[in-house]
N, C-alpha and C positions, 0 to 999 in steps of 0.2 A: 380578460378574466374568464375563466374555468365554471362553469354553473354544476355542480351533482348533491344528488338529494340524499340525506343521512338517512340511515336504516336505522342504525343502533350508535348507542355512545355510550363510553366507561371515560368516569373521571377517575384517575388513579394518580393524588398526591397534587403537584403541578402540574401535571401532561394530563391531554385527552385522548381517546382512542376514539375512533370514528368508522363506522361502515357504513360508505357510499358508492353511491353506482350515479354513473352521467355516459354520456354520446362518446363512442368511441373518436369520430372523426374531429369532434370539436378538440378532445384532449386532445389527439396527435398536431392541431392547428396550433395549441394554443401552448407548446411545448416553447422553452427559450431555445434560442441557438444551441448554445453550447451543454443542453442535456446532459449528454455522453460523458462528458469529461469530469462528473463530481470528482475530487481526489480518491474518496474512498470507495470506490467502485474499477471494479476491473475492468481492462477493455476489451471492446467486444471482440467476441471469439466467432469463429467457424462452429457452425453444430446442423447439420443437416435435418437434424429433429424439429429445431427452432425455424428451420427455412420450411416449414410448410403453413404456418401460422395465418398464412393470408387464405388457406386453403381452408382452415377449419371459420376462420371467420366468415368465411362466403358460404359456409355449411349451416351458418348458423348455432354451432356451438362453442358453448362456452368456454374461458382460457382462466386460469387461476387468476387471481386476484394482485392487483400491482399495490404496493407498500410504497406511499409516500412519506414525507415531514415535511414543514414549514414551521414557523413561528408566530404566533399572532395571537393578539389577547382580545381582539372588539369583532371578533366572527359570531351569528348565530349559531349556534350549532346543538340546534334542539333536534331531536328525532320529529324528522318530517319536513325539515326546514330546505331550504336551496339555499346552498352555502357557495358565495363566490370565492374561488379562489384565486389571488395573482401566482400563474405560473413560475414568475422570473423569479419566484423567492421560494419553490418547491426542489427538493432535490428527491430523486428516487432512490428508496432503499433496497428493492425489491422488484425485478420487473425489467431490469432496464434494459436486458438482451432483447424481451419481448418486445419491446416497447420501440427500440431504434428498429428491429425490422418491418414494425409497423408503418411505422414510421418513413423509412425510404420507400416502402410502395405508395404513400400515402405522396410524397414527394416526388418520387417517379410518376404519378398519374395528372400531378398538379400540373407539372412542368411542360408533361408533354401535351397538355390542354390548352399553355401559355403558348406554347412555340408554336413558331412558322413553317418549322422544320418538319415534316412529318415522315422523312424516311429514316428509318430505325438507326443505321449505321452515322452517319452525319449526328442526329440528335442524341445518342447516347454518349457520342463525343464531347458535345456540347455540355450533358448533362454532366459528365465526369470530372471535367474543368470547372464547373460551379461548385460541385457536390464530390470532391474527391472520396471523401471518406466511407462514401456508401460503396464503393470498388475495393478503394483498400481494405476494408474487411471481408470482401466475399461476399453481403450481402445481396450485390448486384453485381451483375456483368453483363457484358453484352449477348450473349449466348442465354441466357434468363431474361433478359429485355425481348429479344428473338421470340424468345419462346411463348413469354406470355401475349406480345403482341399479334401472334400467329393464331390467337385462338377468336375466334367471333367474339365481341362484345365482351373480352375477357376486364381491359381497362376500366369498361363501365360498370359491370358485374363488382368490380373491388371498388369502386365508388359509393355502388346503390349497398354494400354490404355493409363498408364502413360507416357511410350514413344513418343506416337502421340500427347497428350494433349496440347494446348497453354495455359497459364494462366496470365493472364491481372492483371499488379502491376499499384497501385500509390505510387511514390517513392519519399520521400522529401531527399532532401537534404541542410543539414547547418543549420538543427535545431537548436536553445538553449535549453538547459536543460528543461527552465521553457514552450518554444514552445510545447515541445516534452511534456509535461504534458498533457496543452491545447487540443493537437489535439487528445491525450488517452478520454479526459471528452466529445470532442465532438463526436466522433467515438464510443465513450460505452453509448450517450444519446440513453433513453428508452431501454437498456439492463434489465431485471428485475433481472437476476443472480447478476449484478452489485451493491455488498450492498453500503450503505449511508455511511458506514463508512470507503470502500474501494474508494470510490469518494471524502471522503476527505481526506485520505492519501494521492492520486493524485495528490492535490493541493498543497501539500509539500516536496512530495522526487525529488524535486532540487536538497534541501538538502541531501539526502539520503546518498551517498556514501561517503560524508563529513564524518558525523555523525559516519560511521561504523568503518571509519579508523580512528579517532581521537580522540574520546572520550570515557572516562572508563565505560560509561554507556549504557547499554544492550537494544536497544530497541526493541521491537515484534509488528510484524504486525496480523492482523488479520489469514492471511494463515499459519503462522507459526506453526509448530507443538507443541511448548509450551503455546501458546497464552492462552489455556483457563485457564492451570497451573498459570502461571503468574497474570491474573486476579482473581484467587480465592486467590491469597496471598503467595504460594505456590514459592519461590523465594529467589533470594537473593538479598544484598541491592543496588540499582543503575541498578533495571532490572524493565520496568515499557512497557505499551500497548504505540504503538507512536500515537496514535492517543490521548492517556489520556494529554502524554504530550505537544502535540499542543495545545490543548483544554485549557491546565494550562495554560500556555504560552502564547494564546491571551487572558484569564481572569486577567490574572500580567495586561497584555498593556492597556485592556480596562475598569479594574476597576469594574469586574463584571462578576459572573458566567455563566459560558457558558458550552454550551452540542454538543455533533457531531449532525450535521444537516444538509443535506445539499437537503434542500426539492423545487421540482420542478426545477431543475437546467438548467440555461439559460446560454450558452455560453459567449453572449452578452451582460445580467446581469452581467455576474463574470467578464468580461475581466471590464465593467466599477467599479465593485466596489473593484477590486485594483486599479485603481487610482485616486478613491474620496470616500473611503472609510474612517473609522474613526483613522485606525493605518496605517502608510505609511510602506507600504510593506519592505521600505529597512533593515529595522530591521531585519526584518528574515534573517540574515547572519549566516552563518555557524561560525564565529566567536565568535558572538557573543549567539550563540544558545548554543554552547558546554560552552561556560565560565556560563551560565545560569544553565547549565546541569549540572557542576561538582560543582555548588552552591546547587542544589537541594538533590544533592547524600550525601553534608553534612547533609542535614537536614534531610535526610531518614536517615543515622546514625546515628543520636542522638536520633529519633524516636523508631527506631527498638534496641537500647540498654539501652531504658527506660521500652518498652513498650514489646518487644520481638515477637512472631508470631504475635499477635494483630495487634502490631504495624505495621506487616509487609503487614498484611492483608488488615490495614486502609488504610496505606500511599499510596496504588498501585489505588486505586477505583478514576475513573477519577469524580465523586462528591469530594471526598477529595481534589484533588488536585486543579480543577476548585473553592471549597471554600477559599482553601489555599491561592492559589496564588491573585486570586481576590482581598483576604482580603491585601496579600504582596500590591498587585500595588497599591489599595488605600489608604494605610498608608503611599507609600511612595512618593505619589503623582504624580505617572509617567502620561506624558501625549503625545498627540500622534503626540508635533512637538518639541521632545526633539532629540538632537543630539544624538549620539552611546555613546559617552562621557557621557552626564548625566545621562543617562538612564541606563549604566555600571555602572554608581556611584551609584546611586540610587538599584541598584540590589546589589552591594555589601552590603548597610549600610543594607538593611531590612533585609535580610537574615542572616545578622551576628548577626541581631536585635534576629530575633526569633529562630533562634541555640541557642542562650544565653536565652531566655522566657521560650523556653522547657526544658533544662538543668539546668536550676535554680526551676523555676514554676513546669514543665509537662506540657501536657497533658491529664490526666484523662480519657483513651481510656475507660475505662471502664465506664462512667460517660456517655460520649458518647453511649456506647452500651447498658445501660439501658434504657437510652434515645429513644433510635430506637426502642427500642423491645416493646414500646409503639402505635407506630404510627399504626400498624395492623389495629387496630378499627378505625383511624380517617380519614376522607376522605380527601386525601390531594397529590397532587403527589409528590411521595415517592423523585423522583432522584431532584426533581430543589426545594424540602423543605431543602433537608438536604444539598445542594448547599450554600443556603439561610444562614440557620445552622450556615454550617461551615464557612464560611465568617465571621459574626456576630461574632462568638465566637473567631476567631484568630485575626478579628480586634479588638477587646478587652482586649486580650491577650498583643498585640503588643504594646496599652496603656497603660496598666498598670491599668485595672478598673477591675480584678478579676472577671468576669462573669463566673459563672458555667455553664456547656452545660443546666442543668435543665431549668435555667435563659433562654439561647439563644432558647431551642426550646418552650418554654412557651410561648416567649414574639415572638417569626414569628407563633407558632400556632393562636394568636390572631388576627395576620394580615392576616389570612386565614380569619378569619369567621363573 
């Protein structure tokens, strides 16, 4: 348990807010293993700025304030009070670059207090085989182990600093899932590390942990070590980027292709346009998202056993799928004050529509890739033509009016020019 003393508390609805300050060293003690890895949190980066953090703690000044959650209803949490915390149930919203490079020096000095080992190149060996993860970020290395060990009484210096340090939390508690999103996108605005398309993951893994345990299909986030594999096609079938397949997913609901975007992002913007937006958020159920999911993973199988790598290669490209699906939702007419009911119905028929179009018909991926290997010379952007494209030709598909891709990009090249 975690002990820090509340400064201030706002009750606002169900959640509390909380300013506290406790012992640096006891928090970095009293952290769970796996910290690092919340899902909604990115992994830690290289930043030269953040690598001198042990520097200003031994200076004795102050480091911004880390942003916790947890949940819990039987905490004291009067102003003034010492509020135990179980760490293994805290996840960081805010902080957490700060916090792991505290953290491995905090580790680094432990260890080598433990060991028997006391010459640097041996023991930093040793340390990197228990503690890979603190090398694979650049945190540490041996050349920084060198270094700091080379200084007089430097080890004990980050001991006696971590030991004396206060460190000032804002601690929510009783977040929801989709809360706990929220306050990631406002606490990471004007972050520039923070890419556009990890700011729209954000706005989705609610669902996340649904997703992972319940459904046959494989999805990769940007950090992921397969991620780029995956995108080049390089895969197998029902393994696709989750941000390709959010993206398909509001092009099904809204009837129109769409691209990750998520430009100039305003808090107060997004909080109002989920709820006067054009698709009613409640859709996004994890029920409802996997029965979509394991509709899709049909039709990636009958893709990729027509078409083979090609196929595999096509199907994964969030253009393909933003065409795809776009083209499903307005063939089948979904719209955005339809019940769970009809909209499930509706997801059944099309997709069993065009499993049956491809397996009878095809697709002519290759038709397609002649197609593309055209575009070089014309001036047109490349990702929201072939959006366009593929839309046009699977809505046609699903009709029954035989367009060949030739046809579909001839006839949007003209609406270019």
């Amino acid at each position: 348990m975690y002990n820090v003393t509340i400064l201030d508390r706002k009750t606002l609805e169900n959640r509390i807010w909380l300013l506290c300050k406790g012992n640096l060293k006891e928090y970095l003690k009293e952290l769970k293993n796996d910290f690092y890895k919340f899902s909604i949190q990115r992994k830690i980066v290289k930043n030269q700025y953040l690598d001198t953090l042990v520097s200003t703690i031994k200076q004795g000044d102050p480091i911004p304030m880390i942003t916790l959650t947890f949940q819990s209803n039987d905490l004291d949490t009067n102003v003034g009070s010492i509020m135990s915390i179980d760490m293994d149930n805290v996840e960081i919203l805010d902080g957490l670059q700060r916090t792991f490079r505290l953290w491995a020096h905090h580790i680094l000095i432990n260890e080598f207090a433990k060991s028997d080992e006391k010459q640097i190149v041996p023991f930093t060996k040793q340390l990197k085989e228990q503690y890979p993860e603190l090398f694979d970020t650049g945190v540490l290395s041996l050349n920084k182990i060198k270094s700091l060990y080379s200084l007089d009484g430097s080890f004990e210096a980050i001991e006696t600093a971590y030991t004396s340090f206060e460190i000032y939390f804002v601690v929510w508690i009783n977040l929801t899932p989709k809360q706990i999103i929220h306050k990631m996108l406002l606490l990471n605005a004007g972050q520039r590390s923070v890419s556009k398309t990890h700011q729209f993951e954000l706005l989705f893994l609610y669902i996340w942990e649904d997703l992972a345990k319940h459904t046959v299909i494989k999805l990769y986030r940007e950090k992921d070590q397969l991620a780029n594999q995956v995108k080049s096609g390089k895969r197998n079938v029902g393994e696709y980027m989750f941000t390709s397949i959010i993206v398909g997913l509001r092009s099904f609901l809204e009837n129109k292709p769409l691209r990750v975007t998520i430009d100039d992002l305003d808090f107060d913007e997004y909080q109002s346009e989920l709820t006067s937006g054009e698709v009613d958020e409640t859709i996004f159920s994890a029920e409802f998202i996997m029965s979509f999911l394991d509709k899709l993973k049909e039709i990636d199988e009958v893709v990729v056993e027509k078409n083979g790598d090609e196929g595999k290669k096509w199907f994964v490209k969030d253009t393909t799928l933003s065409g795809v699906l776009a083209a499903m939702g307005s063939y089948g007419g979904v719209k955005s004050n339809m019940s769970i009911y009809e909209l499930q119905t509706i997801t059944d028929r099309v997709f069993n529509k065009l499993k049956e179009k491809i397996e009878t018909v095809g697709l002519d991926i290759n038709g397609f890739t002649e197609q593309y290997n055209t575009l070089s010379s014309r001036s047109v952007n490349i990702g929201n033509f072939i959006r366009k494209v593929t839309m046009d030709y699977i809505l046609n598909l699903l009709n029954g009016n035989g367009m060949t891709w030739e046809d579909s990009f001839s006839k949007n090249i003209k609406k270019q020019q």
